[in-house]
Each structure stands twice: as C-alpha cells, then as structure tokens.
C-alpha positions as CSV (number, residue, x, y, z in Angstrom):
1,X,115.5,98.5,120.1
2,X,114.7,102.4,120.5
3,X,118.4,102.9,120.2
4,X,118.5,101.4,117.1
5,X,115.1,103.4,115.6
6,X,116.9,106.2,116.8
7,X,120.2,106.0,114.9
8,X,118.4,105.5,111.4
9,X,115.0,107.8,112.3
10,X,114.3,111.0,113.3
11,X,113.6,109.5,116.8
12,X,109.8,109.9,116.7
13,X,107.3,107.5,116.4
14,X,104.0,108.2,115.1
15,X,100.4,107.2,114.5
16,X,98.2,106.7,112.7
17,X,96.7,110.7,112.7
18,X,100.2,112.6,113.7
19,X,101.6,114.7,110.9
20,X,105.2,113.2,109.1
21,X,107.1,115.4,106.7
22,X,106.9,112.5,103.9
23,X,104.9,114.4,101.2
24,X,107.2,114.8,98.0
25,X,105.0,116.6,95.5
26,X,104.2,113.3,93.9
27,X,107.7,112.8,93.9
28,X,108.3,115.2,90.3
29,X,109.7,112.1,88.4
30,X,111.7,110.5,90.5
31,X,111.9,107.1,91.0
32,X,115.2,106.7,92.9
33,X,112.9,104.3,95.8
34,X,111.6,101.8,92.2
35,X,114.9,101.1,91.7
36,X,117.8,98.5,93.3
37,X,115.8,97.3,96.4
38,X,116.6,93.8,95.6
39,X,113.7,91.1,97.2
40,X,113.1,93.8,99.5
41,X,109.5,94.8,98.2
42,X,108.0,92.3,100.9
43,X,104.1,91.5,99.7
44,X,101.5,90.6,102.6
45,X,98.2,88.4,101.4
46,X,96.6,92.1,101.1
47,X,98.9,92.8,98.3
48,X,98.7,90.0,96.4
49,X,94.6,90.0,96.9
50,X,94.9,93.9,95.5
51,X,97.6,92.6,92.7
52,X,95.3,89.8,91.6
53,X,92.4,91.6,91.4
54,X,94.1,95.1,90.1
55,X,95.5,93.0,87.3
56,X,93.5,90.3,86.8
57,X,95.6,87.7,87.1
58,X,96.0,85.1,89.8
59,X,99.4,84.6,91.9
60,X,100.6,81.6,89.6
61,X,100.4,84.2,86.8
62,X,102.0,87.3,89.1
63,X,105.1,84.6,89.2
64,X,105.2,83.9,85.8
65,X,106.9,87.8,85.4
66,X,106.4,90.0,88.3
67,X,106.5,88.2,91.8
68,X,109.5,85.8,93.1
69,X,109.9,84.0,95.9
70,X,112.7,83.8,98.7
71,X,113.1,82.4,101.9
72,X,112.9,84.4,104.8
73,X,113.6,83.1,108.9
74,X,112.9,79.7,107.3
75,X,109.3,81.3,105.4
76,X,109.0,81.4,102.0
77,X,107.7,84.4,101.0
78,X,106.9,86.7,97.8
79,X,108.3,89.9,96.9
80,X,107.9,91.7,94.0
81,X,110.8,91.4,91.1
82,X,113.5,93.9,89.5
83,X,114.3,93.9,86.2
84,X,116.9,92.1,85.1
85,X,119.4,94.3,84.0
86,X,117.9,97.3,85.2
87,X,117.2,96.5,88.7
88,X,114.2,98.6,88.3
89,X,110.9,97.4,89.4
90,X,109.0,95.5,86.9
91,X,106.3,98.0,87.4
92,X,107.9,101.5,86.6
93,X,106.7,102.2,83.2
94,X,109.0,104.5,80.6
95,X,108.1,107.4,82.1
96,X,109.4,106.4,85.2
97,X,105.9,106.3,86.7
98,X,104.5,103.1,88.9
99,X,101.5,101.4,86.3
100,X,100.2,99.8,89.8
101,X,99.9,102.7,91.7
102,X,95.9,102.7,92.8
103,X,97.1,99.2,93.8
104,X,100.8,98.9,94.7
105,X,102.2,97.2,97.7
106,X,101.7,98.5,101.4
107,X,105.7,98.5,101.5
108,X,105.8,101.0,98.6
109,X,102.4,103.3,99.9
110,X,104.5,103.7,103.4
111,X,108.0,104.2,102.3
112,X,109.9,106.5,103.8
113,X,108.0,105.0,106.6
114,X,109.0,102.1,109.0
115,X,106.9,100.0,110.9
116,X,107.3,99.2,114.4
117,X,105.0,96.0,115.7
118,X,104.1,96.7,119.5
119,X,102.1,95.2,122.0
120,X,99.9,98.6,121.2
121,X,99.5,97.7,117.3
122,X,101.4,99.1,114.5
123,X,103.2,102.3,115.0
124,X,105.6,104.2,112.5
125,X,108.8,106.2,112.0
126,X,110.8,108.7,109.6
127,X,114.0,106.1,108.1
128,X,116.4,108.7,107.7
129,X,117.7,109.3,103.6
130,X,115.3,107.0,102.9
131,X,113.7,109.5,100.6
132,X,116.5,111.6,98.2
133,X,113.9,114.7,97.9
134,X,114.1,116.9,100.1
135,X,111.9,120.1,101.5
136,X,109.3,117.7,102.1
137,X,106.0,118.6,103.9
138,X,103.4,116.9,106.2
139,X,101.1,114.8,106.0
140,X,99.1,112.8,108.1
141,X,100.6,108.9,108.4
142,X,96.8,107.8,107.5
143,X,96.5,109.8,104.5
144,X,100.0,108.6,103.1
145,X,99.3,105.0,103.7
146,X,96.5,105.6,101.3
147,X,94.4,102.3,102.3
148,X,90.4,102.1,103.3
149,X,89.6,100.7,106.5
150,X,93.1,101.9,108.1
151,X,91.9,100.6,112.0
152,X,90.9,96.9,110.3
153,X,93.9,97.4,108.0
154,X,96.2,98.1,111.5
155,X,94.9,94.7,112.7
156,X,95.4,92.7,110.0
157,X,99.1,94.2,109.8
158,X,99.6,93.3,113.4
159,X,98.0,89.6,112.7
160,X,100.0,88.7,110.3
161,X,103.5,89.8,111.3
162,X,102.6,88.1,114.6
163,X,101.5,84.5,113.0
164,X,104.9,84.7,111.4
165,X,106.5,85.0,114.6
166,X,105.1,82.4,115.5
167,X,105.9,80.1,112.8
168,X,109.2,81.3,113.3
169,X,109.5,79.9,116.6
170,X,107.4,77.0,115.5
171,X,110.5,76.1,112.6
172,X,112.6,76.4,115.8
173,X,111.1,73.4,117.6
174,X,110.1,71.3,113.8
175,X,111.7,67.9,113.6
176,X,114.0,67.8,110.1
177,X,114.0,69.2,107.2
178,X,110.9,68.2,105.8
179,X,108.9,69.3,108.9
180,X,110.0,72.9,108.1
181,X,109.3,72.5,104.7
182,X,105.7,71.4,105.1
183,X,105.3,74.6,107.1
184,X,107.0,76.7,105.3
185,X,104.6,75.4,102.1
186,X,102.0,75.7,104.1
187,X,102.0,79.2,104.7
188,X,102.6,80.1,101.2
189,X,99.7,77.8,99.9
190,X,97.1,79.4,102.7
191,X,97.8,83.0,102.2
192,X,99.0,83.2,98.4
193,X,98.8,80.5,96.4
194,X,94.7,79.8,97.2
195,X,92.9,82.2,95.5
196,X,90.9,84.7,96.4
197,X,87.8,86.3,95.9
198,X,88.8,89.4,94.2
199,X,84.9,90.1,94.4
200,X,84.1,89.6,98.3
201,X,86.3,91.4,101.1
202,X,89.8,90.6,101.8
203,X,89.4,90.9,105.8
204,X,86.8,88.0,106.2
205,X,88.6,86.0,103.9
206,X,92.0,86.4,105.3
207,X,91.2,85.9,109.3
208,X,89.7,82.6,107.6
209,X,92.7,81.3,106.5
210,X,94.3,82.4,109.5
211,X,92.1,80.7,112.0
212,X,92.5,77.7,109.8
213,X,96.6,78.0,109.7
214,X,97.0,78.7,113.9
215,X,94.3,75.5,113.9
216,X,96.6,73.4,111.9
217,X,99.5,74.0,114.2
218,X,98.0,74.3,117.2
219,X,99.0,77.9,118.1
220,X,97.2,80.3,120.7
221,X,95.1,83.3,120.4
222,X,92.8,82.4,117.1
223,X,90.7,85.2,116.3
C-alpha cells in the first residue's frame, strides 16, 4: 500500500499539525478541482448534517437538485452532483466561486489531500497534480481542513469508514439479493435519510445511530 501512496504522493504522510504546501492563495479563480469529478465528491453524515442545516433544507430536498446516489462496494451512497452539461458542480456560482463554502464537503476542504485510515487514526498525503496551481505554500493540515473539533472530527472519520468496512464484509456473507439490499437501505436511511437536528450537535447524534446500526447487525466494538 505505501508503494502505491508513493507513486501518486509526494511520499510523506502527515498529521494533523505538520506543515503541507497546499495553500493556493484562495486559489485566484480557479476552479479546475469543481469541475469533471464525476460521483466522486463522496458526502459522510457530517456533510449532509452541515448541507441541511447550511441550506436549510433536508436530504430529500438536497436530492431533488444537488445530491445523487450510487452504489458503492454494494453501499449506496450520496455524492454531490455535476451539472448536466457542464460537469461543473452544482455549487460553483458564475463567478466561478463555491456558494457552500463555510459549509462544503470534507472531500472538497481536504483536496489536494488524501486520507489514509490506519490502526493509528486518520493520517494524510500530498496526491500529486491533484492541484493545477503551482508555487504553493504551507500550511498546517488542521488549519486547511478548516473543521472545529478536529480530534472528535478524526474519530468520527475513522468510525465511519470502519463501519463501512464492515458492512462490506457483512454484504459478503448476506443471503440474496434482498438481504444486501435491506442493508444497503439500511445504512442510507440511519445516517442520511433520518433527519437531524441541525440545532443539537452532530457527534452525539451520529455515534447514536451508529451504536444503533452495529446493534442491528450484530457487529463488534460499539462505542
């Protein structure tokens, strides 16, 4: 797996308080990442709990215009849409700008950034071109992410990507079709679909519904 970090990164990983050279000068109008990415823009129950209450809408209404669905490993999961046509992200404005900045997606505050999910936590590295600007400078990985709590949001990144491996694995062993399916629903009912409250903090509310989910299916390690 390092191998393969190392052929598209710059063959560091970093933390949470090392230095990257990511910073673009609030990128000077470009928008060359907004553009062409496909289902790619991956949202996490934090982003649609910031989307809904950013926009005031609920996740019903986010997929009435700006949030798909696709499968993924057998998961269905959200991500956000590009315009038809365009293939520019539904939220770039005329100017070129992001309208849900204060609020966009975690994929979107740590591009050019990868994660990497370790026994350790979450841990990041440079992707290579990711970024077209270039003389970039450094900044620390906690300031880029731009997210409160960053230890509580760590965890919860960790928490998450590991219940879907586990559902993964669960699909693996699920008898028929419909089995899968009913897990598959499942998942996107409990962490999207419910609503939340956009008034109360996400955390509480989230390792809720995840106790409840590794509950239903019998899985180890509930929090």
């Amino acid at each position: 797996m390092l191998q393969d970090i190392n052929e598209i990164s710059d063959g560091k990983i970093y933390g949470l308080h090392d230095m990257v050279r990511v910073s673009c000068n609030d990128c000077e109008g470009c928008h060359a990442c907004c553009e062409q990415m496909g289902t790619t823009v991956l949202l996490d129950p934090l982003d649609v709990f910031r989307l809904t209450k950013g926009l005031g809408k609920t996740f019903q209404e986010l997929m009435a215009g700006t949030v798909e669905l696709h499968v993924e490993d057998g998961l269905v999961v959200p991500n956000l849409k590009m315009a038809e046509g365009t293939e520019r992200c539904v939220f770039l404005n005329k100017e070129g700008r992001c309208s849900i900045h204060a609020f966009r997606p975690g994929i979107c505050r740590l591009f050019p950034l990868g994660r990497i999910y370790g026994e350790d936590g979450v841990s990041y590295f440079l992707q290579n071109g990711a970024c077209r600007k270039e003389n970039r400078s450094k900044v620390k990985v906690v300031k880029w992410l731009d997210t409160k709590e960053p230890k509580a949001y760590q965890k919860f990144l960790a928490d998450w990507h590991s219940l879907k491996k586990e559902l993964i694995q669960y699909l693996d062993t699920a008898q028929g079709e419909q089995a899968a399916k009913t897990v598959a629903m499942f998942l996107l009912n409990q962490f999207f679909v419910k609503p939340y409250d956009t008034d109360s903090d996400f955390y509480p509310q989230f390792y809720e519904r995840l106790r409840e989910a590794k509950g239903a299916f019998g899985l180890a390690g509930v929090p």
